[in-house]
N, C-alpha and C positions, 0 to 999 in steps of 0.2 A: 128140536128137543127130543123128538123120540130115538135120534140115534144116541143120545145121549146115555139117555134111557138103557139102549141096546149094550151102550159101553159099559155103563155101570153096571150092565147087569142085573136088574132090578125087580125083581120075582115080589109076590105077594107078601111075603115074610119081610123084603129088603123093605117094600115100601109101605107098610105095619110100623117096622121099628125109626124109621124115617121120616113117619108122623110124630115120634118124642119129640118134643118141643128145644130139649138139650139137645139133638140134633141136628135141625134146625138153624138155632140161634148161635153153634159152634162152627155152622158150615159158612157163615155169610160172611165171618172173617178173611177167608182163603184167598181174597180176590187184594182185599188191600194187603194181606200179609206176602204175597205172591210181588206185590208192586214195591213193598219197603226191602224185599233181599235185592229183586232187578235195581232196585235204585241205590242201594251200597253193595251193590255187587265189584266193584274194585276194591273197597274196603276189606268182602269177605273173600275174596279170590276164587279159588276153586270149591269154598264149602257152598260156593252159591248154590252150584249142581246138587249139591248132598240138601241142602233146604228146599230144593223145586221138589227135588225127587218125594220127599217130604212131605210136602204139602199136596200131590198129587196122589202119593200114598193117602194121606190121610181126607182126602176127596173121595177117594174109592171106598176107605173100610168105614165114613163117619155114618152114613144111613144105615150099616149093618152092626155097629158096635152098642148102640145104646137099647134096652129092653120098648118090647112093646109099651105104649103109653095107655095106662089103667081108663083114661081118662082122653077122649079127644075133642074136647069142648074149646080150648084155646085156639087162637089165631094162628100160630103155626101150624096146629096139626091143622086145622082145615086149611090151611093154602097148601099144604102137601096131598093131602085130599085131593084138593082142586087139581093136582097137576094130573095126581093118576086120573081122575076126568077129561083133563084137556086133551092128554094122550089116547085117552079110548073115544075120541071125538067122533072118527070116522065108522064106530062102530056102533057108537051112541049118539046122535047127533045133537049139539048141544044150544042155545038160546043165539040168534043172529046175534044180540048185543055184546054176547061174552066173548064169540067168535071173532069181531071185531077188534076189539080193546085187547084181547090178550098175543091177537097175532102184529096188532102194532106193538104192542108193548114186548113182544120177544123177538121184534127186528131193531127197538129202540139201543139198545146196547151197543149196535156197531155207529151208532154216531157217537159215543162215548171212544170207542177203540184207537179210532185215530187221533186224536189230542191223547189219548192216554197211552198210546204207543210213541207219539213224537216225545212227548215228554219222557217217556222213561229211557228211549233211545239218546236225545241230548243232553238231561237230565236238566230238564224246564219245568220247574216246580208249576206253574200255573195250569199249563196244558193238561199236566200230571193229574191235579188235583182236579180237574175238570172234568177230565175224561172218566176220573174213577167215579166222580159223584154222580155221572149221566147213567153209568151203567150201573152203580148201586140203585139209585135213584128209580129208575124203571125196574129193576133187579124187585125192588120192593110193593113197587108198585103193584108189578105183576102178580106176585106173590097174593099181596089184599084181592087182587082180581078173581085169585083159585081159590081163595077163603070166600067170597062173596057166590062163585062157579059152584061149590061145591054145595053151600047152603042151599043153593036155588036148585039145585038136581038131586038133592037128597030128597026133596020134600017132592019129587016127582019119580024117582026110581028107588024101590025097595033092594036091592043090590048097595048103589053108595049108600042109601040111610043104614044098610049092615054097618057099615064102618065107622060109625057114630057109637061111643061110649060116652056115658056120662056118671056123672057122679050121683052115690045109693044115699 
């Protein structure tokens, strides 16, 4: 996840405005709208390439396009919270329990990949749908894991409780 991180580039500002919650809840689209072009991709021919490119674009600019969030009491901003936690792990050491669960939970996704790559390769709706819903599925999971990370190290490091706003 942290080369991830490295890819996108993700500076204190990136991952501020990547706590909006319209952030968030626009970026968890990408994965099945990635899998409906792959999957009418003979239908769309060549614009496939033009909607990957797209949707990867818009991977990249979506954590820096929407404003900081006035407010980061809701569930997405804390699991976005929790991620920049998870990733400064080895500088902050974080609770064995969350440790556990969230490194199962972000290897869980490649057992979704293969049903969901067979199926998008033959175009077998079952594997398809299967595969997508293991990796959403943990995808979300995780996500509750960094919102629940993030509450429990807030209330123990003055640093993440900085990035707690709430409402006057």
């Amino acid at each position: 996840m942290s080369n991830l991180a490295t890819f996108f580039r993700m500076d204190d500002i990136s991952w501020d405005r990547h706590a909006n919650p319209w952030s968030v809840w626009t970026r968890l689209p990408i994965l099945p709208l990635l899998c409906l072009v792959i999957w009418n991709r003979h239908a769309i021919g060549l614009w496939t390439f033009a909607l990957i490119a797209g949707l990867a674009i818009w991977a990249w600019v979506n954590p820096r396009i929407f404003p900081r969030p006035a407010v980061t009491e809701s569930w997405a901003s804390r699991a976005v919270m929790g991620e920049r936690v998870w990733l400064a792990r080895k500088a902050k050491p974080i609770p064995a329990h969350h440790a556990l669960w969230a490194g199962i939970l972000s290897i869980a996704p490649v057992i979704g990949l293969l049903p969901l790559a067979w199926g998008m390769l033959w175009l077998e709706i079952w594997p398809a749908l299967f595969g997508l819903a293991v990796i959403l599925g943990a995808k979300l999971w995780f996500l509750d894991r960094m919102a629940w990370l993030y509450d429990d190290m807030a209330r123990q490091d003055p640093e993440y409780a900085s990035w707690h706003r709430q409402r006057r």
